[in-house]
C-alpha positions in Angstrom: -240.6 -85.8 -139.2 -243.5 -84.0 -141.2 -242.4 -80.5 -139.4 -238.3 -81.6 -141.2 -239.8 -82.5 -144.6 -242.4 -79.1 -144.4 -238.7 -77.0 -143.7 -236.9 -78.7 -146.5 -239.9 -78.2 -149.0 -239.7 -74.7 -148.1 -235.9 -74.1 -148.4 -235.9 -75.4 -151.6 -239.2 -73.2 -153.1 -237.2 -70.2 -151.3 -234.3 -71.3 -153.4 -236.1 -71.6 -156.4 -237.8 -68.0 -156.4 -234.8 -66.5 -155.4 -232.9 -67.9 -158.5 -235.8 -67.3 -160.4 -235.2 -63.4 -159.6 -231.2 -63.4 -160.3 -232.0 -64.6 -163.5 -234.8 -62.1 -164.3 -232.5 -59.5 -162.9 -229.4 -60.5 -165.1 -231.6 -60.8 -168.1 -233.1 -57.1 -167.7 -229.6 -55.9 -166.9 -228.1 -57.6 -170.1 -231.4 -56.4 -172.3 -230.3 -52.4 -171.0 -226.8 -53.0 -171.2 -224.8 -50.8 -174.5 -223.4 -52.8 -177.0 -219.4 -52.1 -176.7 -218.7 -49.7 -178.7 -216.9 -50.7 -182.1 -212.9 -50.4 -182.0 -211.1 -47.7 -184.3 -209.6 -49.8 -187.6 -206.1 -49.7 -187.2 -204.4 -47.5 -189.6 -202.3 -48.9 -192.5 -199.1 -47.0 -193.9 -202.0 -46.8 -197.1 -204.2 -44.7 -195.1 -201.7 -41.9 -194.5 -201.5 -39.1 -196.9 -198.0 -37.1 -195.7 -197.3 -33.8 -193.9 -196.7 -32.1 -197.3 -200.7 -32.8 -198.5 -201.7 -31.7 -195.2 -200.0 -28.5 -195.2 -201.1 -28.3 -198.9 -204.4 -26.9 -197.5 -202.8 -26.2 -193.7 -200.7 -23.6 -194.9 -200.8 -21.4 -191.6 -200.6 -24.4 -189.6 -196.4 -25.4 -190.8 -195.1 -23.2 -187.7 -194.9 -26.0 -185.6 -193.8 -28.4 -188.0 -190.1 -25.9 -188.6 -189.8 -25.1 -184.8 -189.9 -25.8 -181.0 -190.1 -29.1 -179.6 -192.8 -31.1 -181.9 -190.4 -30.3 -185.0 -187.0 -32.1 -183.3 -187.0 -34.9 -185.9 -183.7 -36.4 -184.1 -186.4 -37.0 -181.4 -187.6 -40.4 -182.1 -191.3 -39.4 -180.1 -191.7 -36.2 -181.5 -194.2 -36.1 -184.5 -191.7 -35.1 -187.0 -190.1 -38.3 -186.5 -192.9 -40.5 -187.3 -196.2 -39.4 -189.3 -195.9 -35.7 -189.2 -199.1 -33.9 -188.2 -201.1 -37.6 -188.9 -199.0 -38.1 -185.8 -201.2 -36.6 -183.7 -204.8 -36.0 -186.0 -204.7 -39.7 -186.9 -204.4 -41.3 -190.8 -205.5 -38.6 -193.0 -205.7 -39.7 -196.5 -209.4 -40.6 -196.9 -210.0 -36.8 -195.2 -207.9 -35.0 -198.0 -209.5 -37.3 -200.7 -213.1 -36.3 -199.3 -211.8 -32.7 -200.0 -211.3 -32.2 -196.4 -214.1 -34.0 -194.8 -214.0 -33.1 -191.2 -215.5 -36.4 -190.0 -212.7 -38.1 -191.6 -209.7 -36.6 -189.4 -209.4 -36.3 -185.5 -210.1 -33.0 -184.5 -208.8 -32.4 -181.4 -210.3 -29.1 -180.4 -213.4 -31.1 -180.6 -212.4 -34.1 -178.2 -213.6 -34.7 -174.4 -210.4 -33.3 -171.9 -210.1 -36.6 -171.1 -209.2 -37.9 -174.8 -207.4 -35.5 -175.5 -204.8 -35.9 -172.9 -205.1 -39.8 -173.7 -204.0 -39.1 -177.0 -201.2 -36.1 -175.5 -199.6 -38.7 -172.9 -199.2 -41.2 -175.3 -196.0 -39.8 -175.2 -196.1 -37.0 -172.5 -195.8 -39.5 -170.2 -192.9 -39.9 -168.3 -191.0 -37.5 -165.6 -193.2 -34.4 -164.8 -196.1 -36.0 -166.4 -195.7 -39.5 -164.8 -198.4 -39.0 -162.6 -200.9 -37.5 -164.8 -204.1 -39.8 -164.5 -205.9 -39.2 -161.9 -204.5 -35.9 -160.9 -206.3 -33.3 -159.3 -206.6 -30.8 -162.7 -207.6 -34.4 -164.7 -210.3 -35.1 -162.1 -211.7 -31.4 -162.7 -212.1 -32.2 -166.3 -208.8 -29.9 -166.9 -206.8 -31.2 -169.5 -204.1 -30.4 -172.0 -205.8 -28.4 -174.5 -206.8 -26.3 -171.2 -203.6 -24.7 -170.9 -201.4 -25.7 -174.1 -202.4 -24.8 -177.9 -199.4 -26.8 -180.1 -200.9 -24.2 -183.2 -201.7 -20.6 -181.5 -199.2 -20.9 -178.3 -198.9 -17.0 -176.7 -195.9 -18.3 -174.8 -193.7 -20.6 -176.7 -192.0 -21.6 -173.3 -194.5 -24.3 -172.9 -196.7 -23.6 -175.7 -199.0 -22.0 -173.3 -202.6 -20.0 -173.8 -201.5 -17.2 -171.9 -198.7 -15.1 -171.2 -196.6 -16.6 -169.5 -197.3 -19.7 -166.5 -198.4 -17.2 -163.2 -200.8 -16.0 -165.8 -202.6 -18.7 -167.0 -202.8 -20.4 -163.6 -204.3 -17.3 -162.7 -207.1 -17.6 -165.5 -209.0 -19.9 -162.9 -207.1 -19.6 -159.5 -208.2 -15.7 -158.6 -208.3 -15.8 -155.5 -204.6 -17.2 -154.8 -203.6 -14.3 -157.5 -205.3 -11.7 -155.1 -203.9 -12.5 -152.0 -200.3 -11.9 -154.0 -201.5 -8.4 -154.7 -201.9 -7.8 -150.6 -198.1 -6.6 -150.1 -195.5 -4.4 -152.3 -192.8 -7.6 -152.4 -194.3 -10.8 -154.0 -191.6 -13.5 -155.7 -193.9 -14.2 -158.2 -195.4 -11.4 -158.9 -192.2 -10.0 -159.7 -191.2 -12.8 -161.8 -188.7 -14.6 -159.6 -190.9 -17.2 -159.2 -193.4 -19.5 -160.7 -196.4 -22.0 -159.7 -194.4 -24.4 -161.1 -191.4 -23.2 -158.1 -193.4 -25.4 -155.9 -196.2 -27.2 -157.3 -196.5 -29.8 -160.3 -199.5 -29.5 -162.1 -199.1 -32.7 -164.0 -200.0 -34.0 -161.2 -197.9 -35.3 -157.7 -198.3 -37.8 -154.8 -197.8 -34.9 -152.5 -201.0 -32.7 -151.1 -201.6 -29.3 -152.9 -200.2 -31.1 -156.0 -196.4 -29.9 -153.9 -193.3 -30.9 -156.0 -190.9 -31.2 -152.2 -192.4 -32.5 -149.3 -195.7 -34.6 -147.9 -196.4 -31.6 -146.2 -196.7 -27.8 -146.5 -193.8 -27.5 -143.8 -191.2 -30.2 -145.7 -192.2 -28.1 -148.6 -191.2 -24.7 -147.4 -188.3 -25.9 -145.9 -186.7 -27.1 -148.7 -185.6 -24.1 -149.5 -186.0 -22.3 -146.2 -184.1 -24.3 -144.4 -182.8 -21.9 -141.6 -186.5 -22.1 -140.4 -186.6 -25.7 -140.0 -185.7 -25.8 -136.8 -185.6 -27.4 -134.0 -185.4 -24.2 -131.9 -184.9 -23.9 -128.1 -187.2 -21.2 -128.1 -189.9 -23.1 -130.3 -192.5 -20.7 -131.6 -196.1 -22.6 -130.7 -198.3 -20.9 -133.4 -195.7 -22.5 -136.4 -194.7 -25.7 -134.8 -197.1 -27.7 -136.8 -197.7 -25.6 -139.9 -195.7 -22.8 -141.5 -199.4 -21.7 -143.1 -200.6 -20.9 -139.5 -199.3 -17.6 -139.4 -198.3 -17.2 -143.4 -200.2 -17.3 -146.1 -197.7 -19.3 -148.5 -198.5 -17.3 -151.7 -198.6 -13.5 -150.4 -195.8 -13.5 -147.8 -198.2 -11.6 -145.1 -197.4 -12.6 -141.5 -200.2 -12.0 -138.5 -197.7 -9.5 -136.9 -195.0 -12.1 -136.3 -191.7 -11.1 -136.6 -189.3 -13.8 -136.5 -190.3 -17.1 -135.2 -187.5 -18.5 -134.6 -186.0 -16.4 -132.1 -187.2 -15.4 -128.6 -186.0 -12.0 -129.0 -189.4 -11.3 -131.7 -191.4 -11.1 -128.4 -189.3 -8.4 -126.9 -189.3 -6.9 -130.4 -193.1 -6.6 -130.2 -193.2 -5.0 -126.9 
């Protein structure tokens, strides 16, 4: 009986200290914790100045208010249809009354990748850029002001920063843009093709970011479709992967000639 009451007593003190330190822990976790940080006001139809005061002062900036796809006012999305620049830089009337305070106005050279695509795909955010969040480039801290400028474009196909798209995908893949420089006949190197041919940089369920295909091989084949085979004579080196013996993006075979045909071994001899 005394040995029962001697393990109850000491279930109980166990208890005890044990919520003693959840509590101690939860208080030292709530004293560290941030306070949330203070929601935006929303803006009023007051708090807007109009396009015309900002381009008052943003002279050099009304380009893509007169042309390209921002400026389609029949668009009910585009910014021309709603606030005008204010669309996308927020309210602006206490910044132009503050003689153009930059605190007072969303800069968005000046905002995190992340918030800046926020603030793109609040309407960029259906078909090729469904799948945006969470994507490969948005992972890496690549975002939209990355690879588009809506004021300084050097390609207005896109409003890119470069060029044109091999180009600028080659400002940070090199080494896929060298092995395109190994032969005399590369499809996108000579312009009949693009990184966009195959791959979706908005982002895509498929691996390699692939527009066709949950593999390399349903990928390929979607356009090659003469080597999708089955063959009689099936060549073992390719049967699982086209990439075994070609490298996708310079067209260079390992001395293969044609796969798909037992004759490329007589050929070789």
């Amino acid at each position: 009986m005394h040995s029962v009451c001697r393990t109850l007593i000491r279930g109980v003190a166990l208890a005890g200290l044990v919520a003693a330190w959840l509590a101690s822990v939860g208080t030292a976790s709530a004293a560290t914790q941030k306070p949330a940080a203070a929601k935006a006001p929303v803006a009023t139809a007051a708090d807007y100045a109009g396009q015309d005061t900002c381009l008052g002062c943003h002279e050099g900036q009304s380009a893509v208010t007169k042309a390209g796809a921002h400026a389609r006012a029949f668009n009910p999305k585009t910014p021309n249809a709603t606030m005008g620049c204010e669309s996308c830089h927020g309210a602006g009337k206490a910044h132009a009354e503050a003689g153009g305070d930059k605190t007072k106005i969303t800069q968005i050279s000046k905002l995190s990748a992340q918030d800046a695509s926020a603030l793109c795909t609040s309407c960029h955010d259906r078909k090729s850029h469904a799948l945006w969040a969470g994507s490969q480039h948005d992972n890496r801290n690549v975002g939209c002001m990355s690879c588009h400028s809506i004021h300084s474009p050097k390609s207005d196909a896109g409003l890119l920063k470069a060029k044109d798209q091999s180009a600028l995908c080659a400002s940070c893949h090199r080494a896929v843009v060298n092995k395109q420089n190994r032969f005399n006949h590369m499809p996108v190197r000579e312009g009949k093709m693009t990184c966009a041919s195959c791959h979706n940089v908005h982002g895509s369920s498929n691996q390699r970011l692939l527009k066709t295909g949950t593999t390399i091989d349903e990928s390929c084949t979607s356009c090659h479709a003469e080597k999708r085979g089955p063959y009689m004579w099936e060549h073992a080196p390719v049967a699982d992967s086209c990439a075994t013996t070609t490298t996708r993006t310079a067209r260079t075979t390992t001395g293969c000639s044609s796969p798909s045909s037992p004759t490329s071994a007589s050929a070789a001899t």
